[in-house]
C-alpha positions as CSV (number, residue, x, y, z in Angstrom):
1,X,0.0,0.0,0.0
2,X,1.2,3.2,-1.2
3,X,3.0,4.7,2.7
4,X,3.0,8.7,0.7
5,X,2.6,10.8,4.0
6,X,0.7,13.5,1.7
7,X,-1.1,10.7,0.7
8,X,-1.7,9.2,3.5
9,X,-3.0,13.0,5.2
10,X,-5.4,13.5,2.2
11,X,-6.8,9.7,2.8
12,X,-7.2,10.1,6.7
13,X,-8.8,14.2,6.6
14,X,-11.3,12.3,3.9
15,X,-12.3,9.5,5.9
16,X,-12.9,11.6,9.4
17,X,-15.2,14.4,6.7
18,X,-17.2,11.3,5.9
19,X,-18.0,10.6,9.2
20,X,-19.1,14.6,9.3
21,X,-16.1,15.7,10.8
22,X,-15.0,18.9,9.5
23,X,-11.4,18.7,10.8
24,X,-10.4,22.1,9.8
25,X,-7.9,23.0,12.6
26,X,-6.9,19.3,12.4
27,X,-5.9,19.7,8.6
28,X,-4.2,22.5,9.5
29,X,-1.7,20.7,12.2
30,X,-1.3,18.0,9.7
31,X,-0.4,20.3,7.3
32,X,2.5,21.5,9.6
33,X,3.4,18.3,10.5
34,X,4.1,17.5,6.2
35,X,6.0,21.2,6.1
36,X,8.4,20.4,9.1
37,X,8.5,16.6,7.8
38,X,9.4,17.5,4.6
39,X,12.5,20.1,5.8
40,X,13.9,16.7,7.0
41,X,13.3,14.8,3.7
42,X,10.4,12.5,5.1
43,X,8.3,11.8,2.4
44,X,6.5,9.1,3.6
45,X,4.8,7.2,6.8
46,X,7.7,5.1,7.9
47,X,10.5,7.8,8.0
48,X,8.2,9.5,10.7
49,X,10.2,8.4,14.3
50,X,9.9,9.0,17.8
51,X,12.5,11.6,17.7
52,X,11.3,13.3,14.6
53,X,7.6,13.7,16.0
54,X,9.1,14.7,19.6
55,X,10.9,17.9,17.6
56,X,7.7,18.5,15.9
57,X,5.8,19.0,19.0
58,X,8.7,20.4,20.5
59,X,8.8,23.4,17.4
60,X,5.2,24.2,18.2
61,X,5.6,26.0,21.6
62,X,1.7,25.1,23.3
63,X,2.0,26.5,26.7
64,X,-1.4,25.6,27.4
65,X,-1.8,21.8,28.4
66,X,-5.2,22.3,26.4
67,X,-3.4,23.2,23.4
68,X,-0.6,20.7,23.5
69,X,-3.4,17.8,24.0
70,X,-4.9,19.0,20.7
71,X,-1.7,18.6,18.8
72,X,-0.8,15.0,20.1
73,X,-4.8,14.0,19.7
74,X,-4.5,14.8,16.3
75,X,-1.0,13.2,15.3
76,X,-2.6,10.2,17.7
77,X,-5.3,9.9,15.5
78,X,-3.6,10.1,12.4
79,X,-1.1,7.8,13.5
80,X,-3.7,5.2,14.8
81,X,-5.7,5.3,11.8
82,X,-2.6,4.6,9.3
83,X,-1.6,1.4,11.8
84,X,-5.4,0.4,11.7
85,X,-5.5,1.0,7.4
86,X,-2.2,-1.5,7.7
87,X,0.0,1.5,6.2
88,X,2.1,1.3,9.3
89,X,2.8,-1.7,11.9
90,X,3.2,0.5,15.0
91,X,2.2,4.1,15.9
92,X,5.6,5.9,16.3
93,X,4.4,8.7,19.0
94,X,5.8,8.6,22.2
95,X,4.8,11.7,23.6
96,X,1.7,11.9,26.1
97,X,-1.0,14.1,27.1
98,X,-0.3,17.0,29.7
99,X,-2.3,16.9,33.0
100,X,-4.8,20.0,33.2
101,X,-4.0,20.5,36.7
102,X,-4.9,24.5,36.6
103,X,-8.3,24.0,34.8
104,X,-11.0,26.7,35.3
105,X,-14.5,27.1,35.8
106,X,-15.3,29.8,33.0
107,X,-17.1,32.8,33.5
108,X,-20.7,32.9,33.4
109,X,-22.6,35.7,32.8
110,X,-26.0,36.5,35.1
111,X,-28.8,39.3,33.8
112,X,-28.1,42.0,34.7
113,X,-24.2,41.4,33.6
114,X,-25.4,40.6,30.1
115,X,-27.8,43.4,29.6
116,X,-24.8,45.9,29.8
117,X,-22.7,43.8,27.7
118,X,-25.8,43.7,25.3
119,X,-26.2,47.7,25.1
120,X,-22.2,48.2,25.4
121,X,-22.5,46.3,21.7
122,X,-25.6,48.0,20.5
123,X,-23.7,51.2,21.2
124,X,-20.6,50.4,19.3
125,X,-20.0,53.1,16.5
126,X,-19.6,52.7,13.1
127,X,-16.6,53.0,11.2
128,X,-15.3,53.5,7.3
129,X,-15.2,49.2,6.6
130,X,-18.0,48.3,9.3
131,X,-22.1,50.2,8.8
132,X,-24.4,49.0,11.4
133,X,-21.9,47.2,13.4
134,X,-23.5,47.2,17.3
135,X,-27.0,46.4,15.8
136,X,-24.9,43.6,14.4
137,X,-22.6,42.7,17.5
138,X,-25.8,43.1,19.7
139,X,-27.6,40.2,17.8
140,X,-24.9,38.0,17.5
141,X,-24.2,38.5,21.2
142,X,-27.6,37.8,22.3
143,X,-28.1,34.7,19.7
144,X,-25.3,33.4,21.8
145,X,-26.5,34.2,25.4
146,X,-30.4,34.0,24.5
147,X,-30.4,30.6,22.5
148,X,-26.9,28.9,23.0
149,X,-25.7,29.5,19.5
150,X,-22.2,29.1,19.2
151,X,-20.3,32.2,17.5
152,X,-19.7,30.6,14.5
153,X,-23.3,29.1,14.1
154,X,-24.3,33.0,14.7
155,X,-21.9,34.7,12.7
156,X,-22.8,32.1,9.7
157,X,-26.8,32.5,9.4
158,X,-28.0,33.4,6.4
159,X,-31.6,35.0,6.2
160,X,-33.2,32.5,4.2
161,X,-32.0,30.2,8.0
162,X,-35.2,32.9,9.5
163,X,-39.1,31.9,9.3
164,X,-40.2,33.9,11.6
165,X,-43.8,33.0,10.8
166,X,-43.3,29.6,13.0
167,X,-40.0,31.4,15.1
168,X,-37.7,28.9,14.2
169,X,-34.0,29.3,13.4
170,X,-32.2,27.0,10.9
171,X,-28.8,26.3,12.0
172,X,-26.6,24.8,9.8
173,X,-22.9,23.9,9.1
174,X,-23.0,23.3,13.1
175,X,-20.5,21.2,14.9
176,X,-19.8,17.7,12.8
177,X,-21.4,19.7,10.0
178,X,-25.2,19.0,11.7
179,X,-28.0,21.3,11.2
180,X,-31.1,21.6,13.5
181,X,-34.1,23.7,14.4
182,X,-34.1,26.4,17.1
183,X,-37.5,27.9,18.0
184,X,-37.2,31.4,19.8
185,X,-39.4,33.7,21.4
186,X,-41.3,37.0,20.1
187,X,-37.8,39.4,21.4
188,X,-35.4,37.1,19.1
189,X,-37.8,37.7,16.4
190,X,-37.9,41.1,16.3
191,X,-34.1,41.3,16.8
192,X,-34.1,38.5,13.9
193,X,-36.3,40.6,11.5
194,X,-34.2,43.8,11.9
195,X,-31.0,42.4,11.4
196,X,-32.7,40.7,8.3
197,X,-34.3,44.0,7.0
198,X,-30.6,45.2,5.9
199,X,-30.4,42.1,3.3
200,X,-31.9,41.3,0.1
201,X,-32.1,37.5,-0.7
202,X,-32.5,34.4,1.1
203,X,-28.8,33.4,0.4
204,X,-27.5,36.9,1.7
205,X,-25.6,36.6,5.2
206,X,-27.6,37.6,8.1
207,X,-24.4,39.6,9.3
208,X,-22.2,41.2,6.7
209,X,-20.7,44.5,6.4
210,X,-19.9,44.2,2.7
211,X,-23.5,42.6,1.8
212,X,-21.1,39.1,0.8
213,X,-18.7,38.2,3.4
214,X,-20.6,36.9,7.3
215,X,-19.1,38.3,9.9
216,X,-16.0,36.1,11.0
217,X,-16.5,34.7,14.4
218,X,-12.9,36.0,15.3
219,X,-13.8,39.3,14.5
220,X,-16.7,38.5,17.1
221,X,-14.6,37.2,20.0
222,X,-12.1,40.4,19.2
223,X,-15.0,43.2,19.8
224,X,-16.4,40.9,22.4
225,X,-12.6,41.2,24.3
226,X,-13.0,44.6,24.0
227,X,-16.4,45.1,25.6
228,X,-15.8,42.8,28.4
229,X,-12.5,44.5,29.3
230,X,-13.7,48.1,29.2
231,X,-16.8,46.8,30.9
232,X,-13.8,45.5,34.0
233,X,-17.0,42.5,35.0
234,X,-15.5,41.0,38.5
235,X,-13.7,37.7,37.7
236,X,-14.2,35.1,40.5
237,X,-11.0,33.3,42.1
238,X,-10.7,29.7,39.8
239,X,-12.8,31.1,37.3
240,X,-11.2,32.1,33.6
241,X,-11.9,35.4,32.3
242,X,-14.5,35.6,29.7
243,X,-14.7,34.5,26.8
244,X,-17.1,34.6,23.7
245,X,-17.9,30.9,24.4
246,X,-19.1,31.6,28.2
247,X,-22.5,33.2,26.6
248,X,-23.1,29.9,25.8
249,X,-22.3,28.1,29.0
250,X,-24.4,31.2,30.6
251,X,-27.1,29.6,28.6
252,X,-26.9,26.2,30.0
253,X,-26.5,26.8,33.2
254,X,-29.2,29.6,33.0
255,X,-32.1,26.8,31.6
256,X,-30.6,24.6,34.6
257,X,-31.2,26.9,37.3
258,X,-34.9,28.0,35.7
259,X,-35.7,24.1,35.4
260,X,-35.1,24.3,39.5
261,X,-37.0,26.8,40.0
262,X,-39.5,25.8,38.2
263,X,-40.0,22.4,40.1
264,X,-38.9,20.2,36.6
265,X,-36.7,17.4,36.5
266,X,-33.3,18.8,35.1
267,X,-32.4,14.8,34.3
268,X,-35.7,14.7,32.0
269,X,-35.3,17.7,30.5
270,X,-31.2,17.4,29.4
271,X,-31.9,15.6,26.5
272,X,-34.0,18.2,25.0
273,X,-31.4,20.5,26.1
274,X,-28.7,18.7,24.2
275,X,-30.7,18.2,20.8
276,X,-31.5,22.6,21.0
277,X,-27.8,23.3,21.4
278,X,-26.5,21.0,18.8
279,X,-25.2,17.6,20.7
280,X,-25.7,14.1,19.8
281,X,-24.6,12.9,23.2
282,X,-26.5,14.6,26.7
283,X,-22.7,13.9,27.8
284,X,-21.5,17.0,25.2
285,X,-24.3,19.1,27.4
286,X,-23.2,18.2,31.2
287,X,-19.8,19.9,30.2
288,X,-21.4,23.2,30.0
289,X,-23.3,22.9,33.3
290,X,-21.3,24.6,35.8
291,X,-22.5,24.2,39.5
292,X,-22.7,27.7,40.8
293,X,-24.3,28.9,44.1
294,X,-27.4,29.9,42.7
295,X,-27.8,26.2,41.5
296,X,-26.7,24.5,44.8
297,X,-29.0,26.9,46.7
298,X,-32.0,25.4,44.3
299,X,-30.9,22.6,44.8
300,X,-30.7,22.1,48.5
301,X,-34.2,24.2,48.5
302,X,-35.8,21.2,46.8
303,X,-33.9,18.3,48.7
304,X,-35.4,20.3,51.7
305,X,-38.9,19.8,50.3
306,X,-38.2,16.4,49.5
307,X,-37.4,15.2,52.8
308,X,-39.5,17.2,55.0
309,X,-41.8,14.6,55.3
310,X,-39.3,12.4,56.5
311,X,-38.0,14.9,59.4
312,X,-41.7,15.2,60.8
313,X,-42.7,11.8,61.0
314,X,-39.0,11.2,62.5
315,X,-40.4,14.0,65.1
């Protein structure tokens, strides 16, 4: 069998994108891992060694155990996959996984703290390259807070995604390249329908500042940087500053704590969860459910109910 590393790449990005992977930031380490192997003359599979991936790693400084994981999951899994195809007899990586022993809780955001991230956006001025930009910013910002979108699923809606007949949002291109249905209240709407009101065609993106071009997520998390830090929101001891993600971890844990409240079972009710923020596995879901005081104080509140019975007839 024919052991060309480029080859081999091409063959192994083209099997995970017809499982529905897109493996974009995957393709691109691999596509680093063929530059530095081909500086060394390694052409193909077998030439990779122990030592050679070692100063791969080693020439991609990832200070961040997170990071580091990434890059030897992904040369892991290319590896894996070329011993299980019979192109190699024997995975050739050595290095291992870095303990996250300074992981985080991220930041989550309550009302009233997203309110004045929501008008900080709205208020942002426009400039020569950017018209209607904090109409913009404000409804990507609250797609993400208000329905658990993720900044890329926001930044990527076209208009033809709106009905806002039936208030549903088509999301598509989503994690694993799913698309799903997210149904939203009347205040979404509206926001929906202005936004929309700047466009002409179905196809058009919901936020552009050229008419052709979405908005690019990282241009998102860059003006949402911005807001957060001028807006100097308290960060908690353990907790990670925010970040554009946390609006959707805010969401989560914001549906969990209302559930409580509510008297519903959270257990029942995390599998519809799951399937309205885009995850084939309930698992994906408990990631984003941070326990936070509001949540244990719910929580003991309805153990309390639950066994008060039990205390009086002990009595």
């Amino acid at each position: 069998m024919n052991d060309d590393l480029t080859i081999a790449v091409s063959d192994f990005l083209a099997h995970k994108r017809a499982l529905g992977r897109k493996y974009r930031t995957e393709e691109a380490t691999l596509r680093l891992l063929l530059a530095f192997a081909g500086q060394h003359g390694v052409t193909h599979l077998r030439q990779l060694t122990p030592g050679l991936l070692d100063e791969f790693a080693a020439s991609r400084p990832r200070p961040r155990a997170r990071s580091f994981n990434h890059l030897i999951g992904t040369l892991g899994c290319f590896l894996d996959w070329a011993v299980a195809q019979q192109r190699l007899d024997a995975s050739p990586l050595r290095a291992t996984r870095r303990r996250e022993t300074e992981r985080r809780l991220p930041f989550l955001f309550d009302t009233a703290q997203a309110r004045r991230l929501l008008d900080a956006a709205a208020a942002l001025p426009d400039n020569s390259r950017a018209r209607g930009r904090g109409q913009a910013y404000h409804a990507i910002f609250a797609l993400c807070y208000g329905l658990g979108l993720r900044a890329g699923e926001a930044c990527g809606l076209r208009i033809g995604d709106i009905d806002n007949r039936r208030q549903v949002l088509e999301v598509r291109g989503g994690k694993f390249g799913k698309s799903r249905l997210v149904p939203h209240g009347p205040r979404i709407g509206e926001l929906l329908a202005r936004q929309a009101g700047r466009g002409d065609g179905r196809d058009v993106p919901l936020f552009s500042f050229d008419g052709r071009r979405s908005v690019h997520p990282g241009s998102a998390s860059q003006v949402f940087h911005q807001l957060v830090t001028d807006l100097e929101f308290p960060v908690p001891d353990g907790v990670s500053p925010p970040v554009l993600h946390c609006l959707r971890h805010s969401f989560a844990v914001g549906c969990l704590l209302r559930w409580y409240r509510e008297g519903a079972d959270p257990q029942q009710r995390l599998f519809r969860l799951s399937t309205f923020m885009g995850h084939v596995d309930p698992v994906s879901t408990a990631v984003y459910l941070t326990i936070t005081p509001q949540l244990l104080a719910e929580a003991g509140r309805r153990f309390e109910a639950f066994a008060q019975p039990a205390w009086t007839e002990d009595r």
